[in-house]
N, C-alpha and C positions, 0 to 999 in steps of 0.2 A: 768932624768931617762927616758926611754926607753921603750914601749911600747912592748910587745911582741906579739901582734895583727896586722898584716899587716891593713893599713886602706882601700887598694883594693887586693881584691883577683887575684891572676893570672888567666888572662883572656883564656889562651891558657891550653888547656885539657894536662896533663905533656906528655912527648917525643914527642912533634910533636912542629914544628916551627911555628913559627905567617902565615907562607907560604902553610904551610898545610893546617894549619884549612880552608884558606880563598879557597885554593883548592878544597878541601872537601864539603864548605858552599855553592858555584857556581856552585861543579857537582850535591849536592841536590836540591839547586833552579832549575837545568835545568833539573832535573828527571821531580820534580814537574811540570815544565812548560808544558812538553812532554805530563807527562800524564794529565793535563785539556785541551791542544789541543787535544788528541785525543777520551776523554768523548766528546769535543764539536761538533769535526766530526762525531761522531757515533748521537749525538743526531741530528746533523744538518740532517742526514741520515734517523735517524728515522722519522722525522718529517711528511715529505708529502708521507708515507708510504702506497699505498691503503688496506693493510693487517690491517693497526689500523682504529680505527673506528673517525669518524671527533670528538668524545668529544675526544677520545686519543688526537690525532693530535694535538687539541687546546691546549688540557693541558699540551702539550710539550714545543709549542710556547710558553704559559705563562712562565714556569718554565726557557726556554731558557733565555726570553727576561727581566726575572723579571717584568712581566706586567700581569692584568687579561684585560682578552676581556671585552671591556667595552658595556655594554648595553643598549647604546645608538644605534638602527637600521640604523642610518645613519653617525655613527662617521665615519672619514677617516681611520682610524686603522684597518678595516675589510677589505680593501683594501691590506693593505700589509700584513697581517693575512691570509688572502684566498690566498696569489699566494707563502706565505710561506710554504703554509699546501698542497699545490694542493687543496684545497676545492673552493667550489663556495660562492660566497655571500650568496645567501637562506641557505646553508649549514650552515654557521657561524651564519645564523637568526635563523635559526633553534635550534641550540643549545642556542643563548639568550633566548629564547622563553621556554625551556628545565629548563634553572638556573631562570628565571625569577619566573615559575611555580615551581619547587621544595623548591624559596626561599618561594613564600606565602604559601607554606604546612608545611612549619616547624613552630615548635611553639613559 
């Protein structure tokens, strides 16, 4: 006897060819790709912006690079942090110095 349940469903959405879909799937991945290159250029853009203020700047970097600035004064990371942001080193101590204080004020 004979089951009247397909044990896999058709995989292809009905009137369009196995040729389509895979057409259709490649021109959305390459929308999608387009548009997170150009969220990345506009952020790369924004970054070392002197109109944002250096905490902006930093929290750009962070969000860009998935990293936070680390609070160590002398890590190498504030090296490529500063000539990312256009900021200076003091500028980036600065703002350590900023989360360092905010963190012993919270409770």
């Amino acid at each position: 006897m004979r089951s009247q349940f397909r044990t896999f469903p058709t995989p292809f959405p009905r009137g369009q060819t196995p040729g389509e879909v895979i057409r259709e799937h490649r021109a959305r991945l390459a929308v999608e790709e387009e548009m997170r290159a150009t969220r990345r250029r506009l952020e790369l853009r924004e970054q070392p912006l002197c109109r944002n203020s250096p905490a902006t700047r930093i929290l750009v970097w962070e969000k860009m690079h998935g990293l936070r600035l680390s609070l160590n004064t002398a890590h190498p990371i504030l090296r490529m942090a500063a000539a990312a942001t256009s900021l200076t080193i003091e500028d980036l101590r600065q703002e350590q110095r900023a989360r360092i204080g905010a963190h012993s004020r919270s409770p």
